[in-house]
FIKOLZA-1660 file (N, C-alpha, C; in steps of 0.1 Angstrom, whole numbers, plus 5000, padded with zeros to 4 digits):
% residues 106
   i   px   py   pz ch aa at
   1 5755 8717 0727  A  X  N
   1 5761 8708 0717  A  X CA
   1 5751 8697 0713  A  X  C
   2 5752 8693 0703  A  X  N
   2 5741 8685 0694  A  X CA
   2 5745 8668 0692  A  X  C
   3 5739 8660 0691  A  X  N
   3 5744 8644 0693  A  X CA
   3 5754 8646 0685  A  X  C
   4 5756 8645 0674  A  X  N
   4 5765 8647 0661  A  X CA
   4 5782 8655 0669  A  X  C
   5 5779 8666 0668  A  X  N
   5 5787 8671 0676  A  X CA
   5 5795 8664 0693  A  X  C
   6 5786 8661 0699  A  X  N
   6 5788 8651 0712  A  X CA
   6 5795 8638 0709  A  X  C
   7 5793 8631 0697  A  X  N
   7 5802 8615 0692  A  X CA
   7 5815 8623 0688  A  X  C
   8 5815 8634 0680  A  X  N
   8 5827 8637 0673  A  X CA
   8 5839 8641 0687  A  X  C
   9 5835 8650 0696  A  X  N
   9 5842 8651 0709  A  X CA
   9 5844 8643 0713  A  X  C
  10 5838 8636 0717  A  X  N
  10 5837 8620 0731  A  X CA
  10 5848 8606 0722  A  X  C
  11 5847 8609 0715  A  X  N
  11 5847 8596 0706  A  X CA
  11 5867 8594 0701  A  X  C
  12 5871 8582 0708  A  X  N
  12 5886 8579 0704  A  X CA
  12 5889 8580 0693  A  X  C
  13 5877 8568 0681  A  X  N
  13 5877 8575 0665  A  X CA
  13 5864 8579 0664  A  X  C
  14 5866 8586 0654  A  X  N
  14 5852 8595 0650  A  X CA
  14 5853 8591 0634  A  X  C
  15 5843 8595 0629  A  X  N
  15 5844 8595 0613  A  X CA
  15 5827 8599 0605  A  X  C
  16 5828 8612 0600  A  X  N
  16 5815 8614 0590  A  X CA
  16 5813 8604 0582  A  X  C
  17 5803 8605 0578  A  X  N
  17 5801 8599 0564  A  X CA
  17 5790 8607 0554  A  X  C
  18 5798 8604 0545  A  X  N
  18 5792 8608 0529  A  X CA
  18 5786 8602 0522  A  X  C
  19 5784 8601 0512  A  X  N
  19 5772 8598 0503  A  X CA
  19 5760 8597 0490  A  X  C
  20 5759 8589 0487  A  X  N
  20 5744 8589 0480  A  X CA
  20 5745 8571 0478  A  X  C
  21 5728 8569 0481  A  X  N
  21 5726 8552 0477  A  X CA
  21 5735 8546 0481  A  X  C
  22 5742 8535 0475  A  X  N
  22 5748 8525 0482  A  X CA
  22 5767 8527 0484  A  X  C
  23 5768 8545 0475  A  X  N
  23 5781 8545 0477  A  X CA
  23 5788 8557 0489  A  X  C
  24 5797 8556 0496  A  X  N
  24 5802 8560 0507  A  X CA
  24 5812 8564 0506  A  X  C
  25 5814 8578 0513  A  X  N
  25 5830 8581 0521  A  X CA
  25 5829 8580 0535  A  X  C
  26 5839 8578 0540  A  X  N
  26 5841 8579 0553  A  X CA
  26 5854 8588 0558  A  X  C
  27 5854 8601 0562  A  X  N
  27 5860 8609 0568  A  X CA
  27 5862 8609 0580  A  X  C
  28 5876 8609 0584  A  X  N
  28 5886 8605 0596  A  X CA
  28 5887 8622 0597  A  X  C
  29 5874 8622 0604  A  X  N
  29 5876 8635 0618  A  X CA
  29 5889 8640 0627  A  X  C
  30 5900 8629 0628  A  X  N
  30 5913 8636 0632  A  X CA
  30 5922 8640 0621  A  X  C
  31 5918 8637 0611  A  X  N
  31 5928 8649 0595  A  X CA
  31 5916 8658 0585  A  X  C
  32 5928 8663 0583  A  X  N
  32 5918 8673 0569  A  X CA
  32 5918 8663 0558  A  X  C
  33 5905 8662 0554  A  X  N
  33 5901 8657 0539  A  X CA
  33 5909 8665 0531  A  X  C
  34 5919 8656 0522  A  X  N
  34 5925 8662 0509  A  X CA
  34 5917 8669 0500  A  X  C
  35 5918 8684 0492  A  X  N
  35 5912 8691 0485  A  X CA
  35 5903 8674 0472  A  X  C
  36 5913 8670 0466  A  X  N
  36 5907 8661 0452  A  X CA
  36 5897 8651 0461  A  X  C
  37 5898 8645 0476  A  X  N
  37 5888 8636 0479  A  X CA
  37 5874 8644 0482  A  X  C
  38 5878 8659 0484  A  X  N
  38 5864 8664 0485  A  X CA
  38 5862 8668 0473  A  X  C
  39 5869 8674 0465  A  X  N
  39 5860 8676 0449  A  X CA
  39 5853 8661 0447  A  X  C
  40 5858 8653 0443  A  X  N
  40 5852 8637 0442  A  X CA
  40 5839 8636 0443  A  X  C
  41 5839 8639 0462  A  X  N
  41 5828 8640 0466  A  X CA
  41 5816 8646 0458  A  X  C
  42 5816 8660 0458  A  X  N
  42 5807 8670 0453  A  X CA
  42 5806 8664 0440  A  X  C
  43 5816 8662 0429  A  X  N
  43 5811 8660 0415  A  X CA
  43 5801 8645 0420  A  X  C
  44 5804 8636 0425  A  X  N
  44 5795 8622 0431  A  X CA
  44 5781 8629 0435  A  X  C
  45 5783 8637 0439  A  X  N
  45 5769 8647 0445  A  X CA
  45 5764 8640 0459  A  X  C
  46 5778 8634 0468  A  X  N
  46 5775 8626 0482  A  X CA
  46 5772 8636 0487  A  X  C
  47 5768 8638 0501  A  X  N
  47 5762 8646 0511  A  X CA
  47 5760 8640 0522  A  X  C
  48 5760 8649 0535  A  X  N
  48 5767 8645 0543  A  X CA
  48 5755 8637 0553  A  X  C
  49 5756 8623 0554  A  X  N
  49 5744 8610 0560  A  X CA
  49 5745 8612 0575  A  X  C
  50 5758 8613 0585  A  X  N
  50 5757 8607 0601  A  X CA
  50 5776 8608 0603  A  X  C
  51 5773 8605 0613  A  X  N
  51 5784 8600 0622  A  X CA
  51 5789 8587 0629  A  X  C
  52 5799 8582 0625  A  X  N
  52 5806 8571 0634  A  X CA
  52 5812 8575 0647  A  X  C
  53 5810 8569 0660  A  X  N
  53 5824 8571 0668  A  X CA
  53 5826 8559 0678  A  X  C
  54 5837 8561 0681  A  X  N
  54 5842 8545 0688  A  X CA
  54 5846 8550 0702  A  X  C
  55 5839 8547 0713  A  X  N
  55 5847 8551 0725  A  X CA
  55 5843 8540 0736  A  X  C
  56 5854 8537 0744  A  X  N
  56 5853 8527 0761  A  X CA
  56 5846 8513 0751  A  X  C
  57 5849 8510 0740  A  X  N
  57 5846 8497 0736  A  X CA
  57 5831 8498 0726  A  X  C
  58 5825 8509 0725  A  X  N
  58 5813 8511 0720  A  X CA
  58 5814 8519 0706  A  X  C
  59 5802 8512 0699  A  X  N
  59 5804 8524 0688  A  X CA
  59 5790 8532 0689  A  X  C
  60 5791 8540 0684  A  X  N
  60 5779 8551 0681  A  X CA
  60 5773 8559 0669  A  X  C
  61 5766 8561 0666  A  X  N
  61 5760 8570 0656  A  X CA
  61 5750 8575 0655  A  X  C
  62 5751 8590 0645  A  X  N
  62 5736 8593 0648  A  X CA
  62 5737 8597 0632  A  X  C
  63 5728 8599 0625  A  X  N
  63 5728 8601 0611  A  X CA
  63 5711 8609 0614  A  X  C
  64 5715 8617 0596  A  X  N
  64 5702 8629 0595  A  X CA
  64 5689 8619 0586  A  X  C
  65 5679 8622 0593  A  X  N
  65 5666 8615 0599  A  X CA
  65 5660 8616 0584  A  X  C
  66 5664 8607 0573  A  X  N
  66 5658 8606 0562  A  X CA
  66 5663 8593 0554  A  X  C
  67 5655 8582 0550  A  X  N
  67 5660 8569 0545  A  X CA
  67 5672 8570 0537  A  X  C
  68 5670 8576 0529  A  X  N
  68 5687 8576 0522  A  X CA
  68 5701 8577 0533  A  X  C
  69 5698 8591 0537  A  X  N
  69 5709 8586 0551  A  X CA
  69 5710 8573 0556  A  X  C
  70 5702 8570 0564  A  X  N
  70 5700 8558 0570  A  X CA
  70 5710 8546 0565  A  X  C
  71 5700 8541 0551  A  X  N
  71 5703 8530 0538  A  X CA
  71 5720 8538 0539  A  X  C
  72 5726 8546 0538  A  X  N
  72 5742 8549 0533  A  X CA
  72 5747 8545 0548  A  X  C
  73 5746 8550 0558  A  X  N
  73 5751 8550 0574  A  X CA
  73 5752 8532 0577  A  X  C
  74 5741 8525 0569  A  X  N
  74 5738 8511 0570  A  X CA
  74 5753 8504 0562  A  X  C
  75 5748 8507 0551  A  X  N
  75 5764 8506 0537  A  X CA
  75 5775 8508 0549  A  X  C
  76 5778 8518 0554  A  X  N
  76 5788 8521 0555  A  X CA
  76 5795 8519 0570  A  X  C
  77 5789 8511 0579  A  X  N
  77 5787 8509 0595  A  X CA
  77 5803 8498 0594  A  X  C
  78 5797 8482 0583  A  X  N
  78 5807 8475 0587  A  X CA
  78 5822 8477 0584  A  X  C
  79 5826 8489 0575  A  X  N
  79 5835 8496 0569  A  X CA
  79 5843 8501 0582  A  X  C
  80 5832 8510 0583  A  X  N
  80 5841 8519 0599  A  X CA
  80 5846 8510 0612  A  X  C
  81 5836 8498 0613  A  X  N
  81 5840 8486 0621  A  X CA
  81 5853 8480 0618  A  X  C
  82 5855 8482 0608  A  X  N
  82 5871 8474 0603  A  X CA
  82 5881 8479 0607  A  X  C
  83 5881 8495 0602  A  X  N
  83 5892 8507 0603  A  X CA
  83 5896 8508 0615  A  X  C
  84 5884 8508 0630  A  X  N
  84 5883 8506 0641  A  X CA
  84 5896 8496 0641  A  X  C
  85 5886 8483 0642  A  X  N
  85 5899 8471 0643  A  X CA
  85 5910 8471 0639  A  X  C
  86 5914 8480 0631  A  X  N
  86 5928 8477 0623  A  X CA
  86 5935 8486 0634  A  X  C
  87 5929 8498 0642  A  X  N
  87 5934 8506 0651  A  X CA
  87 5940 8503 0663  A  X  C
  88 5931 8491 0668  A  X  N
  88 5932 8487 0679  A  X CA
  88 5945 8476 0681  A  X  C
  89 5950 8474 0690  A  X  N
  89 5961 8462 0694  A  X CA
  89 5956 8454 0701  A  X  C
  90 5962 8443 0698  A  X  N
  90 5958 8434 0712  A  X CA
  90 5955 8434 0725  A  X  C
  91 5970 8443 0730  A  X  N
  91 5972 8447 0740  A  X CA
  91 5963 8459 0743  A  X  C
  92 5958 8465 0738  A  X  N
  92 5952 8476 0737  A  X CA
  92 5938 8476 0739  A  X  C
  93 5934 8467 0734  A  X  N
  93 5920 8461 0736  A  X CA
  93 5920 8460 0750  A  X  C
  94 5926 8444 0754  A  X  N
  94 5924 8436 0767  A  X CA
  94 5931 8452 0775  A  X  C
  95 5937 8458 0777  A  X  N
  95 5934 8475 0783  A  X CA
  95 5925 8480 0785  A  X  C
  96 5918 8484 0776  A  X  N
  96 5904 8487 0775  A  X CA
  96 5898 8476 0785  A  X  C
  97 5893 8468 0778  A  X  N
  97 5887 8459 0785  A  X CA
  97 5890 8458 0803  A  X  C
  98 5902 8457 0803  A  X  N
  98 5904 8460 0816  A  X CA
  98 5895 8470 0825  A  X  C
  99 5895 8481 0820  A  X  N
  99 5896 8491 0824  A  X CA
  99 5877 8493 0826  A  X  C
 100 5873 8488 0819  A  X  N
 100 5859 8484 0817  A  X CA
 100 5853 8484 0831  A  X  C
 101 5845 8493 0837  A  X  N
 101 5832 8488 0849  A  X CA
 101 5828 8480 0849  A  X  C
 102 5830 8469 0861  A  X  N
 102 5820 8458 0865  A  X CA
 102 5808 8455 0865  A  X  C
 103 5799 8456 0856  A  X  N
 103 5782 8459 0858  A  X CA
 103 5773 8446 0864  A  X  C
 104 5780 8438 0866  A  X  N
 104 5773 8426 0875  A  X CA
 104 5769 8420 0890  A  X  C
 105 5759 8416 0892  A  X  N
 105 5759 8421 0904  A  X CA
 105 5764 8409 0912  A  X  C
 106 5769 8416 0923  A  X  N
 106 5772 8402 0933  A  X CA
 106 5766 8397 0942  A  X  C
% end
């Protein structure tokens, strides 16, 4: 299994992203992309930049190793940050958090 593939498993939310230059989709890996949002795509001529995923409080990504990816994955990072937050609850969080390893030493 490949990094890309390893965020999309592991990962509470996951999300592709699409592309060219400074404009983006961002695809929610737990539904199917409607037929018209991927025609869109193609006629835009985006292509497919990286991966978002959100797990144990962390986010991650790995995107395909060429500046334009990059520059879109960049575009498109504080976007997925939101969607995240809108996901999360209060209570849900301080959970998490909870639940979080002590990594300090005593």
């Amino acid at each position: 299994m490949d990094r890309i593939e390893q965020i999309a498993w592991d990962s509470e939310y996951a999300m592709a992203v699409l592309g060219k230059g400074t404009d983006f989709l961002l695809v929610d890996l737990d539904t199917t992309m409607p037929e018209e949002v991927r025609q869109d795509a193609v006629t835009r001529g985006y292509r497919f930049c990286g991966i978002f995923g959100f797990r144990n409080g962390r986010t991650e990504s790995q995107f395909e190793p060429d500046p334009e990816a990059f520059a879109v994955m960049n575009c498109a990072l504080f976007r997925f940050v939101q969607l995240v937050a809108s996901k999360l609850t209060h209570v849900d969080t301080l959970e998490r958090l909870y639940r979080l390893p002590d990594t300090r030493e005593n």
